[in-house]
C-alpha positions, 0 to 999 in steps of 0.5 A: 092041897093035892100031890102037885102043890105038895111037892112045889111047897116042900121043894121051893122051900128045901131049896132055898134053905139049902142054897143058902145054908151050903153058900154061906157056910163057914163064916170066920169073923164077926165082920163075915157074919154081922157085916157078911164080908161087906160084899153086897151089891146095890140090887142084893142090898135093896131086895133084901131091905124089901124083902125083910119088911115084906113079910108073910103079913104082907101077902096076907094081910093087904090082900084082904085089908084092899077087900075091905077098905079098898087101895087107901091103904097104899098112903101109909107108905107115901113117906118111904121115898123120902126117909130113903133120900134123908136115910141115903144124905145122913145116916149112911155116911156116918154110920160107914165112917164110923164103920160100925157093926150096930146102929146103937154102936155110934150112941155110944160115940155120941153120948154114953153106954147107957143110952146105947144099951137102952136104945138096943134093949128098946129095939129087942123089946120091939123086934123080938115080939115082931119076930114072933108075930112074923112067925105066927101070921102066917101060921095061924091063918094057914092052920085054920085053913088047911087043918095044919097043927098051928104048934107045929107049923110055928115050930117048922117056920121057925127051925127052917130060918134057924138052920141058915141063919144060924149057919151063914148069918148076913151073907145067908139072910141077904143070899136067900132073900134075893131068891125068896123075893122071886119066888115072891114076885112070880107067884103074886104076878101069876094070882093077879092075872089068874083072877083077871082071866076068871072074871066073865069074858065081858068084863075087861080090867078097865071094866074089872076097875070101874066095878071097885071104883063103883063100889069106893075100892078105888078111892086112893088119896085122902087130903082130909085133916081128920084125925079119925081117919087113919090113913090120909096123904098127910098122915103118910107123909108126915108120920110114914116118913117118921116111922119109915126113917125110925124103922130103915133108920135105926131098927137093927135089921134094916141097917144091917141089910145095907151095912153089908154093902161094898161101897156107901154108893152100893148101900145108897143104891140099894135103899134107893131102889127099896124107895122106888120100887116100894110104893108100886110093889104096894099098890099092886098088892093092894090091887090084888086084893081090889082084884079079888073083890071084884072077882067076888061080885060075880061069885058067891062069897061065904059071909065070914072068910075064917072058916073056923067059924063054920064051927062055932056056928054049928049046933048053936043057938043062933046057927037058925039067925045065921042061916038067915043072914046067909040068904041075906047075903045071897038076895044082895048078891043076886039083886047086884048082879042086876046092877052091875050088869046093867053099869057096864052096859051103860056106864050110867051113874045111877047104877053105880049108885046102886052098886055102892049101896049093894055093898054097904048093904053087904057090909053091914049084913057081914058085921051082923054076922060077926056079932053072932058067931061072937056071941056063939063063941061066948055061950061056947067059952072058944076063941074064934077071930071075927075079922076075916081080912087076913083070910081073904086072900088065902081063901081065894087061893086055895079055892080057885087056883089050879093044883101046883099054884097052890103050892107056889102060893103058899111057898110065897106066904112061907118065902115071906115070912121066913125072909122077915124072920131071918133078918130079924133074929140075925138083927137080934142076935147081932145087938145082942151080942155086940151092943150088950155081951160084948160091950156091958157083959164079957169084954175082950174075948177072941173073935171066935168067941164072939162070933159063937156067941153070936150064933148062939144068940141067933139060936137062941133068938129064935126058940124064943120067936117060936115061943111067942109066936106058940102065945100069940093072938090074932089081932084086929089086922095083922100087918096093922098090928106090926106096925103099931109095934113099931110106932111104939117104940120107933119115934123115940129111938128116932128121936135119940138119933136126931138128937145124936145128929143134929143136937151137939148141946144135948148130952148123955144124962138128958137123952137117956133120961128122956128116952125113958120118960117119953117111952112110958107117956108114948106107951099111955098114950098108945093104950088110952087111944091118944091118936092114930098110931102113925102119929105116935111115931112124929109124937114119940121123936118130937116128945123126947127131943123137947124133953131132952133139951129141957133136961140139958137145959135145967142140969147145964152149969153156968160158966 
């Protein structure tokens, strides 16, 4: 980090945060700072809806996980469109004329208030250890990185959001994510044709593709029936759309983006264009990290990305075995470039062949290496994470991008997830305030009371995101691990909404009690490895409809 990049970070993130703050001040009502005034126009609305879901966890974690697993990844997403189009045809409308301010709100107008607190307390269990997980990600991989307090770094990712969302509520979230989301765009933009431009003069982008392709980065469509494998077409399909309708559905910090909006056209436009644009912005991020890896097949990579396990190995045990993998590595490398230069002259198969096998090779030498710096770490009683795919990306910028984009870069990391975190606490303050204090807690105050109530329990929101993101641990994957938050939670609240739609013979009693029956046999399910995640979401909602018809069947009294 030289002066340059300083002054592009401190300068891209002081702006924004100041922009909105000054914009959005002085909210009068409730309707301005739940609903921001209902002003919001369709493009406002979609790239807030992109921008909230779009964490740092996103510019991080997807890089790293396309470097490793290659652009499969992309068929999580296969569902999106087509929960936008259902979300567009069923739950706008409804949610538009019942005007109301929470997507639980209009549970209650369905079935009791009972089911409407559970379904919010469900979605403040979920989202609020989201919210600290947003806050974190970001943060532990730039301490370990940078040599940055991690404390200190969670404390000021945190105050930065607290001030505007605080001060300006919805309006200022959807106002500032509309900047962050180009800053966003410009800087990911600028990395991918930096890496292409750093690849020799005779490997074209086609070329730069042919390499991943060789090496089984390009295999994007997976129409198996496997269950083991954890993205396919279908599992995308079939659970993406559950998970995509649970989360832009029912989670309160997607419905309040498009709650904003002028007109039920203004929201429909808005989430479609989040469900075109999603798909392609995701591809591309993965082919960032596809990029990346074909960058590293002509420069030498550090056997593990973390650098904080250059440490643990040091002055140990197995620093000499170590050693010996590192000049593993190196034969592999160097024996690759053989190969691969001989299949971009060529284009012979057997080259590829050749390439492929390299790689596993690569693989297989990096697991060895992963087993010992954990076993160092064991005989030195520290915690270190193994998995280096969030650091990938981060590792690349910071050592191959030009002084000033480095700042830019990491003003795209923090843009990120201070864009996710303000939609979250402002979701959690929102439910909160409305769907439990207003309606169970202190009813019939003055507007003004809650709306600083509001603003309080954004405050409060967010010291307790800074909290969890202070306890927090590093994960498997990180933009996994958000979403298996979610799949825990989701298809359940899915399914008490359909419930609410489609199931007029269903009453109050069944669905609640339903609800809670299938949250505990979800949550089993979850911790005894049932079934990939993203089925959890199908699994959850299919489970407490069924639950609740029995229910309602065994409790209907006869005529």
């Amino acid at each position: 980090m030289q002066t340059l990049d300083w002054i592009v970070l401190i300068g891209t993130l002081i702006t924004i945060v100041g922009y909105g703050t000054w914009k959005t001040r002085g909210s009068k009502n409730v309707q301005d700072y739940v609903r921001g005034g209902n002003e919001s126009k369709w493009w406002t609305i979609g790239l807030s809806v992109m921008a909230t879901q779009a964490s740092a966890i996103t510019f991080l974690s997807t890089p790293g996980q396309a470097f490793h697993d290659g652009m499969g990844f992309v068929q999580f997403y296969f569902g999106v469109p087509i929960a936008m189009v259902i979300i567009c045809m069923v739950f706008i409308p409804l949610y538009h004329r019942l005007k109301v301010y929470t997507a639980y709100e209009f549970l209650e107008n369905r079935f009791d208030l009972k089911t409407r607190s559970l379904t919010a307390i469900l979605f403040l269990i979920q989202r609020g250890l989201a919210a600290g997980i947003t806050i974190y990600a970001p943060a532990i991989i730039l301490s370990a990185v940078l040599g940055w307090n991690l404390t200190y770094l969670n404390i000021a990712i945190g105050i930065l959001v607290i001030i505007y969302t605080v001060s300006g509520g919805t309006k200022a979230v959807s106002m500032t994510q509309k900047h962050q989301m180009a800053v966003i765009f410009t800087g990911m933009f600028i990395a991918f044709f930096l890496i292409i431009s750093y690849l020799p003069e005779n490997i074209t982008f086609t070329k730069a593709l042919d390499i991943a392709g060789a090496s089984g980065k390009m295999d994007i469509l997976d129409f198996s029936f496997n269950m083991e494998n954890r993205y396919t077409v279908w599992s995308g399909l079939i659970g993406g759309t559950f998970l995509a309708l649970s989360y832009f559905g029912t989670d309160q910090s997607q419905v309040q983006r498009y709650l904003s909006g002028k007109s039920v056209k203004e929201m429909q436009m808005g989430l479609i264009f989040n469900g075109l644009l999603k798909v392609p912005m995701q591809f591309f991020i993965l082919l960032v990290g596809v990029m990346v890896f074909v960058f590293y097949q002509f420069n030498e990579s550090p056997i593990n990305f973390n650098p904080a396990t250059e440490q643990v190995m040091q002055n140990s045990e197995y620093t000499e075995a170590f050693q010996e993998l590192e000049a593993e590595q190196l034969a592999i490398f160097n024996n690759k470039q053989n190969y691969i230069n001989k299949y971009v002259a060529t284009g012979e198969l057997q080259y590829a062949d050749e390439i492929a096998l390299a790689n596993e090779a690569d693989r297989a030498n990096r697991e060895a290496a992963k087993l010992l710096i954990q076993e160092a770490a064991d005989k030195k009683i520290v915690r270190v994470e193994t998995n280096d795919k969030d650091y990938v990306f981060i590792h690349f910028i910071l050592n191959n991008l030009p002084r000033g984009l480095i700042g830019l870069l990491l003003a795209v990391i923090l843009s990120a997830a201070m864009s996710s975190t303000a939609s979250e606490l402002n979701a959690l303050a929102s439910t909160t305030s409305l769907d439990l204090y207003k309606r169970s807690m202190v009813p019939g105050k003055s507007e003004t009371h809650y709306l600083k109530a509001t603003k309080w329990f954004t405050f409060g929101w967010g010291i307790l995101a800074i909290l969890i993101a202070c306890i927090a641990y590093l994960a498997d994957n990180l933009i996994q691990l958000v979403n298996i938050i979610g799949s825990i939670f989701y298809g359940n609240v899915l399914g008490i909404f359909l419930l609410a739609f489609f199931f007029k013979y269903v009453r109050g009693n069944a669905v609640f009690v339903a609800a809670l029956i299938t949250q505990a046999i979800v949550i089993i399910g979850w911790w005894l490895d049932w079934m990939p995640y993203l089925w959890l979401n199908l699994f959850g909602c299919a489970l407490v409809i069924a639950i609740a018809f029995i229910l309602q069947k065994i409790n209907a009294k006869p005529e």
